[in-house]
C-alpha positions as CSV (number, residue, x, y, z in Angstrom):
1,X,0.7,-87.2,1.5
2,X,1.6,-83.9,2.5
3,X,-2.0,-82.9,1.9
4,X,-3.6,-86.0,3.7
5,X,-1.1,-85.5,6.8
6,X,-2.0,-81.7,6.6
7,X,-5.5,-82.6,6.5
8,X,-5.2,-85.2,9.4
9,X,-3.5,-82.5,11.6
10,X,-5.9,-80.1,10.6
11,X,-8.8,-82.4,11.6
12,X,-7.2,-83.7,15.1
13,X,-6.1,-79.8,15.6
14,X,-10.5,-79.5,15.3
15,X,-10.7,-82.4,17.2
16,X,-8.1,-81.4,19.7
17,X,-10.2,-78.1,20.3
18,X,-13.4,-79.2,20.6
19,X,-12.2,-81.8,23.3
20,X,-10.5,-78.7,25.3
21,X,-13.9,-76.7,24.6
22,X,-15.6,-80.3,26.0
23,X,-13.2,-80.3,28.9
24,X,-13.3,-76.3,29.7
25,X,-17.0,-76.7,29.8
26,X,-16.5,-79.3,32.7
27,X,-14.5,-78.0,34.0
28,X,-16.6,-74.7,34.7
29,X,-19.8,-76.8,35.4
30,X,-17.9,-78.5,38.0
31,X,-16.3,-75.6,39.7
32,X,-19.6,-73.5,40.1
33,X,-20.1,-72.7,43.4
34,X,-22.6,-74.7,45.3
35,X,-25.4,-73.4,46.6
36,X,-24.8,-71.4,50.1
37,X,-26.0,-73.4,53.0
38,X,-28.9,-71.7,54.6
39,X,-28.0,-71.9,58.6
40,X,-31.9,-71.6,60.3
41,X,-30.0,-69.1,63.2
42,X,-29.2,-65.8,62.4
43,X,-30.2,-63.1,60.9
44,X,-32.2,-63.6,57.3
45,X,-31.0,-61.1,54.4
46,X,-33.0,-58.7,52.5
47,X,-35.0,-58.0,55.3
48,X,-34.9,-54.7,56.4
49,X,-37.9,-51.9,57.4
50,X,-40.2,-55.1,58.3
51,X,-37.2,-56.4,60.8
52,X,-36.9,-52.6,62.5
53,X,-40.6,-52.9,63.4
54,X,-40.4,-55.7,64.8
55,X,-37.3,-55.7,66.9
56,X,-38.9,-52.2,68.4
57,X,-42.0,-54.4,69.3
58,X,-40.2,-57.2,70.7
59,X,-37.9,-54.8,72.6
60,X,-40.9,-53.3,74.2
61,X,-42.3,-56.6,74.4
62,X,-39.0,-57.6,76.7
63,X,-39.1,-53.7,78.5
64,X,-42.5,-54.5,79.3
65,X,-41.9,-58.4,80.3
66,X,-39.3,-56.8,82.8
67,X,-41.3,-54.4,84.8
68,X,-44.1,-57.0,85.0
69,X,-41.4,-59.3,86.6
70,X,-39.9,-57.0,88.8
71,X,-43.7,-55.8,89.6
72,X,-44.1,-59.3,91.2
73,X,-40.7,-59.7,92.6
74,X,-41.5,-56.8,94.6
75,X,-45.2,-57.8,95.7
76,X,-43.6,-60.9,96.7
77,X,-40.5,-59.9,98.9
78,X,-43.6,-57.5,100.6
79,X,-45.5,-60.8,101.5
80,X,-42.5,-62.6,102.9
81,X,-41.4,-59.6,104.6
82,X,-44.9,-59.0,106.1
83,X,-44.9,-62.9,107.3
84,X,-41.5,-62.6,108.8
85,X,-43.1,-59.7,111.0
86,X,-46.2,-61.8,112.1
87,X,-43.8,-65.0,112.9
88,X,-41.2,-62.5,115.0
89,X,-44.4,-61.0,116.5
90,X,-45.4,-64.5,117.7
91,X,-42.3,-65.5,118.1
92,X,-42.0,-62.3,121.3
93,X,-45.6,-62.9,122.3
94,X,-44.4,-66.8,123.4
95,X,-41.3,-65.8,125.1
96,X,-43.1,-63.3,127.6
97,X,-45.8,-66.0,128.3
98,X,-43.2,-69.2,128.5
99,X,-41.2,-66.2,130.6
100,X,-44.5,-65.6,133.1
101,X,-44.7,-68.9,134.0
102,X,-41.4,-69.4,134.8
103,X,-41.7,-66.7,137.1
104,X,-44.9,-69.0,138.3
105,X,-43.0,-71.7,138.8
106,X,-40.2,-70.5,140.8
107,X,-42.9,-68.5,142.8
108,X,-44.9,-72.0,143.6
109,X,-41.3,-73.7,144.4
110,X,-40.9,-71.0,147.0
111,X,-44.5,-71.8,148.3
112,X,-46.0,-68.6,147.2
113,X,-49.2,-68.7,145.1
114,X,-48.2,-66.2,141.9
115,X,-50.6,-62.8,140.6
116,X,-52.8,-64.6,137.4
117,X,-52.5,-68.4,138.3
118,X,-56.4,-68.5,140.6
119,X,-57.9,-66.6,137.3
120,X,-55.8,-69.3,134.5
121,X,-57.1,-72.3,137.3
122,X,-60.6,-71.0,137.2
123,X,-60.5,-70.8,133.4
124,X,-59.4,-74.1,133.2
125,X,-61.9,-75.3,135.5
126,X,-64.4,-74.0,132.9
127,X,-62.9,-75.6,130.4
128,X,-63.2,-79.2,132.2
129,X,-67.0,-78.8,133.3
130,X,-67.5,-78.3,130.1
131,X,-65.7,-81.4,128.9
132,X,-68.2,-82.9,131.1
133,X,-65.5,-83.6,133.6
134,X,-63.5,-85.4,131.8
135,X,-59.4,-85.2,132.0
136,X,-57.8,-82.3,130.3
137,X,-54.5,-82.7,129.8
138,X,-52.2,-80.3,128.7
């Protein structure tokens, strides 16, 4: 029996070492590393002369995007600055006149007939004959 038994152990000591090979071979097909998750932000690897060129353009790209941007900011603050001007311009121009007749008023309270108001009258005279002589009202 000593032979059988030593055969026996020798068989399960084969057996015993191909189930370790079995379970070493699992064990290092299930501990690989998956594969890296690819993130779509970011930089990409292994690009490198290709990416230089194109950062240069796209960095002139956004040089040249600025200038045009402050081009127009400029142009615009110009237009709003010129229309501010006009609107203050009018803005004078109808204080003097509401000022004048005023003065026109107070001088036709004290009874006096004021410098300007026979020329306005006549003009508006001209403007109701040739209404036909209807009522303007202003």
């Amino acid at each position: 029996m000593d032979f059988e038994e030593s055969f026996m152990n020798a068989q399960d000591l084969d057996n015993l070492v191909q189930v370790e090979q079995a379970q070493e071979m699992k064990e290092t097909t299930t501990t690989t590393t998956p594969p890296p998750v690819t993130n779509k932000r970011g930089r990409k690897p292994g690009k490198k002369s290709s990416d230089k060129v194109d950062i240069k353009a796209k960095l002139e790209r956004s040089r040249q995007s600025a200038r045009e941007c402050r081009a127009r900011k400029k142009l615009r603050y110009q237009y709003l600055e010129e229309l501010v001007t006009d609107r203050e311009k009018a803005v004078i121009s109808l204080r003097q006149e509401l000022d004048k007749y005023r003065k026109w008023c107070v001088e036709v309270d004290e009874g006096r007939i004021p410098e300007g108001l026979p020329g306005l009258l006549d003009e508006l005279g001209a403007v109701k004959q040739e209404f036909g002589g209807g009522v303007l009202i202003m």
